[in-house]
N, C-alpha and C positions, 0 to 999 in steps of 0.2 A: 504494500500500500504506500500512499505517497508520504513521505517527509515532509512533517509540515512545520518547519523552522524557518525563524528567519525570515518572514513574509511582511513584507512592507505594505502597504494598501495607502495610496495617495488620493485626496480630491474625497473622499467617505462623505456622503450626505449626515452633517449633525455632529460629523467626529473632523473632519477633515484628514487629518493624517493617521494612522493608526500599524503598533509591528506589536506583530505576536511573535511567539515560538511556543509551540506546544510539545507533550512530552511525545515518545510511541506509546505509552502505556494506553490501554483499551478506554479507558475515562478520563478525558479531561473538563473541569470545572471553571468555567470564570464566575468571579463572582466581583463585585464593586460596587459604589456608593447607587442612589438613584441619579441619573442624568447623565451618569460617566461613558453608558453608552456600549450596555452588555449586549443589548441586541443587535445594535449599528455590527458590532465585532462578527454575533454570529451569521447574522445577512452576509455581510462582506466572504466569511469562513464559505458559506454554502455557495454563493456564487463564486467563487474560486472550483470549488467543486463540483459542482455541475455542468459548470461552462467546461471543467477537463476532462467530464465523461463523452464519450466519444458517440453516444449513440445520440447526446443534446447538441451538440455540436452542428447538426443540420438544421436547426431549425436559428430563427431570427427573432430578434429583437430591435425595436428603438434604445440607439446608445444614452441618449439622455434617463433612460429610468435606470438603468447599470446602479449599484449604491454605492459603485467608486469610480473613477479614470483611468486608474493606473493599478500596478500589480507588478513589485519585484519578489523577487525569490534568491535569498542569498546573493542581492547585489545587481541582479540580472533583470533586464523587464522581461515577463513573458505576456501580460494583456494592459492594452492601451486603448483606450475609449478615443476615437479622434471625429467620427462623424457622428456627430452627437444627436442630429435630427433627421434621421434617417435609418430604417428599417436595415440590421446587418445580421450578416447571418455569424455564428458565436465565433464559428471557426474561425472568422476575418479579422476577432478582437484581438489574436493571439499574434507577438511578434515574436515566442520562441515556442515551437514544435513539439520538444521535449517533454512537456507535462500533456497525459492524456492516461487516461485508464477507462474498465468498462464496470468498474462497481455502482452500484447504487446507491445512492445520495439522498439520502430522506432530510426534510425540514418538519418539524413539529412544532408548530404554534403555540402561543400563548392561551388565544379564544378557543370558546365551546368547546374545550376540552369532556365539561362534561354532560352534554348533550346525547341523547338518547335518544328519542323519540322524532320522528320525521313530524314536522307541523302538516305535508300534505303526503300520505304513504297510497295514497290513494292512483298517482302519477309515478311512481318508480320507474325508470326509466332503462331500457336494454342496456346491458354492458358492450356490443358488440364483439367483434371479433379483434384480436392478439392486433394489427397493427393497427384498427380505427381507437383502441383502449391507451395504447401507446401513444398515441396523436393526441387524444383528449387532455389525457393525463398532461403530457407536455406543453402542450396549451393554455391548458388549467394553471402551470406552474408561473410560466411565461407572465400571463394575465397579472396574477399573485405581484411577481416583482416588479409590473411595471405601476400597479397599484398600490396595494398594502398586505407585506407579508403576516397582518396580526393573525387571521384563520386560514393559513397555506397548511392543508392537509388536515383540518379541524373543518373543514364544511357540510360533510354528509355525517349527519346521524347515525349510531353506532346498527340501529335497527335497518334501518333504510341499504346500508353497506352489505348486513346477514341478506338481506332480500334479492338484495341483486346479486349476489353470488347464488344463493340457493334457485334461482331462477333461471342461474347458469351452471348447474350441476346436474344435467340429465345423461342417460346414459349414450343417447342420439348425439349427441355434440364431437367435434372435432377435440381431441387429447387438449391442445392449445385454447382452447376454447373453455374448458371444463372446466371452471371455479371452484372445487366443491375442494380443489386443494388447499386454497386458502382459508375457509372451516376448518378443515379438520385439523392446517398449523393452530389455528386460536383455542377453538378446544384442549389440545396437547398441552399449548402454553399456560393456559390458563390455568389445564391439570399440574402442572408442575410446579405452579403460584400458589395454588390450596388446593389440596388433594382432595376437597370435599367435592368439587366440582368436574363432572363425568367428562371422560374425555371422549366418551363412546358417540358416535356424530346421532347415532338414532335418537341421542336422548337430545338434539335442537331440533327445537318446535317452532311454526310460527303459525299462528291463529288465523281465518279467515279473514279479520279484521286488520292484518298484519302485526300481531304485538309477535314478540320473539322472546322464547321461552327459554332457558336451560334448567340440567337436574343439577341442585347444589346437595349436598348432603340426602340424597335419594328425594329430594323434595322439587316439585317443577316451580322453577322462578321463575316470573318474569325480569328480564331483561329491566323496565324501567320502576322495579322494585328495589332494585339494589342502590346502595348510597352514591353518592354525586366522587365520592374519594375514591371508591372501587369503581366505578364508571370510567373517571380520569382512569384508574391505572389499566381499567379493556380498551380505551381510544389511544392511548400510548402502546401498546401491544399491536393491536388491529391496523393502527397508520403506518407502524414498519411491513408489516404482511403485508398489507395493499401496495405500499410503496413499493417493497421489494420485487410484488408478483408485476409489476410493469416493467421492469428489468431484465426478469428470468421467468423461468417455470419450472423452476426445483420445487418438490417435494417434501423441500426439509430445507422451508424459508430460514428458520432458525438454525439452522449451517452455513448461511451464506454468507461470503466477508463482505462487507460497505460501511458506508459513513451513516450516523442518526445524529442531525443534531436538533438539540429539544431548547426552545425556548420556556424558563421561568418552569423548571420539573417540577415545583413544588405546588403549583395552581391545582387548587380545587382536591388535592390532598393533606388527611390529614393527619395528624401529628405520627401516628403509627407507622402509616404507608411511607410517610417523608423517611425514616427511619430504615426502612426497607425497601426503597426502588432500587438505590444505585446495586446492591446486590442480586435483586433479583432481575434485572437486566443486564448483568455482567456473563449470571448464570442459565438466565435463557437465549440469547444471543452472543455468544462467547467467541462469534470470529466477528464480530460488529464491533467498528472501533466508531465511541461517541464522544460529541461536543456541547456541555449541559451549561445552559446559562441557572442562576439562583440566587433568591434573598434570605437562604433558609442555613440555617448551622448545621440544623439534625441531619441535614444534606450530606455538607461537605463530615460530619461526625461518622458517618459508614462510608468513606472512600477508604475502603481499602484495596484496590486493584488500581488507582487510577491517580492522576497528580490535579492539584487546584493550584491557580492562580488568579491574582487580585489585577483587575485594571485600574490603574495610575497614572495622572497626568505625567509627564515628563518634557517639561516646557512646552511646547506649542502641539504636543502630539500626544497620545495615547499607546501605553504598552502596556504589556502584561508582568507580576513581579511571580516568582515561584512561593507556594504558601508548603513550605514541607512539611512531612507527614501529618497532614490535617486530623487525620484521624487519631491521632493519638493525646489530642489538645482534651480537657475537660470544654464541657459546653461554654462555659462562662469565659474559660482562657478563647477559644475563638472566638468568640463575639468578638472579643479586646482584638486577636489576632486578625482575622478575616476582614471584619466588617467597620474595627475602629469604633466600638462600642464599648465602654468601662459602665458595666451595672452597677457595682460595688461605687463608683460615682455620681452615679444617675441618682443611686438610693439616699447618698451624702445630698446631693445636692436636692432631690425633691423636699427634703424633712425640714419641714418652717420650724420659726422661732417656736413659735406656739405650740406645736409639738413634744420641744424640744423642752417646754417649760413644764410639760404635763409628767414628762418621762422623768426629768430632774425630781418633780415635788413626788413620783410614785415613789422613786427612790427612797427619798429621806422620811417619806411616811414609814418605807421598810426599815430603815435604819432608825425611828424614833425621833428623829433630829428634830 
């Protein structure tokens, strides 16, 4: 996979200049104040990557929505925005060759993370066939960055997603055509995240009405019964499988090497699941190397496979600094550490006179004074 050191990014809508280096380790973390511009980083990170997958490469954009101009690599330009109003095709941005691979590139939004239910299930729409899927999809994405990446791959409802593949799992269908692989990864995943829940495909239901069912602990769920946290953590599962099956049509999604990067992993999870994503996606996507933006400690408190770093001004540009072994901090020492938060300060400084005068006189009540 690619080396991703040493990356300058010039002209960043919001940031202007911006260098990273990240580790190879399978997880990397940015994390930074509000405003500093942790998503500006991972936009710029995805678009580096996508634009070097070889299969995006044919297709075109207007250079003006790009979210940077420029892109070196250890000193080197390899993409340069020059005709800024005007439709080009990705391959023409590149002026060195050298970077290109064919892994797949997921982005993960912020929004309706935890979204469930189609508002209209009524209109579910065909998936078509292996290259009109691929069209859309890249499309889809294109549209995204020339607009707003907040719900890029957070826009279909997690029920709405089971239908259209269940729709496209008959036994008449062309192999390439046949979705029903993409189930039965989620199911698996899913089983491997709490074993209470079946992995066996007979036990996903969907109702005449379209609601979509699973057996959780031998009991039939509905889908938009479960909480908005475990919701989040099936549309972060389910938008690597979908993302991935636009790429390939392996089998055993969850074997395949590529990039995931997750904007804000901590949204709409809560305090438990925070505590437990980065492992249980280390552990079910194990050749999946990720880019996790966060405002959360209990985050970076379970990186154990993976390295975090703080973005920091640095005169007139934006880098990133190494937070090492984050995981070994107490909660309190990283706040201090990561985020430049002193509680034991906070707690000084919130406690008025008044208080102070209560606590003084319990005192001396205690001591008779």
């Amino acid at each position: 996979m690619l080396s991703l050191k040493n990356i300058n990014f010039k002209g960043v809508k919001g940031i202007n200049e911006l260098e990273l280096t990240l580790s190879d380790n399978p997880i990397n973390v940015l994390i930074g104040t509000n405003g500093i511009g942790k998503t500006k980083a991972l936009e710029a990170l995805y678009t580096l990557l996508i634009f070097t997958n070889t299969a995006f490469q044919k297709y075109a954009m207007n250079g003006k929505d790009v979210v940077f101009n420029e892109c070196l690599i250890a000193n080197e330009q390899v993409i340069r925005i020059d005709n800024t109003e005007s439709y080009t095709y990705i391959k023409q941005f590149f002026t060195n060759n050298k970077l290109s691979h064919s892994y797949p590139v997921i982005f993960i939004a912020a929004q309706n993370r935890g979204k469930i239910k189609s508002e209209n299930s009524n209109s579910i729409s065909p998936l078509g066939n292996a290259d009109t899927r691929a069209y859309n999809y890249f499309r889809h994405i294109i549209r995204s960055m020339e607009n707003d990446f907040s719900s890029l791959n957070m826009d279909m409802p997690i029920e709405e997603w089971i239908i259209q593949r269940a729709n496209s799992s008959t036994s008449y269908q062309d192999e390439e055509d046949n979705r029903e692989l993409e189930l039965i990864s989620l199911l698996k995943i899913l089983n491997k995240i709490d074993e209470r829940i079946s992995c066996d495909k007979s036990t996903l239901k969907i109702s005449g009405d379209n609601q979509v069912s699973i057996l959780v602990d031998g009991k039939k769920t509905k889908l938009s019964a479960l909480s908005s946290g475990f919701a989040s953590l099936i549309k972060i599962i389910q938008s690597i499988i979908a993302g991935y099956s636009f790429f390939t049509n392996s089998r055993q999604i969850e074997n395949v090497e590529g990039y995931v990067l997750i904007d804000e992993i901590e949204s709409h999870l809560h305090l438990e699941w925070q505590t437990k994503i980065l492992p249980i996606l280390s552990e079910v996507f194990p050749y999946t190397r990720f880019i996790i933006t966060t405002h959360s400690s209990l985050i970076l408190s379970q990186l154990y496979t993976g390295s975090a770093s703080r973005l920091v001004h640095e005169g007139s540009k934006i880098i990133n600094e190494d937070i090492p072994n984050a995981s070994n901090f107490t909660l309190i020492d990283l706040l201090q550490e990561a985020f430049d938060i002193d509680l034991n300060q906070i707690k000084i400084s919130s406690t008025t006179a008044k208080h102070q005068e209560r606590v003084k006189k319990a005192i001396l009540d205690l001591l008779g004074a």
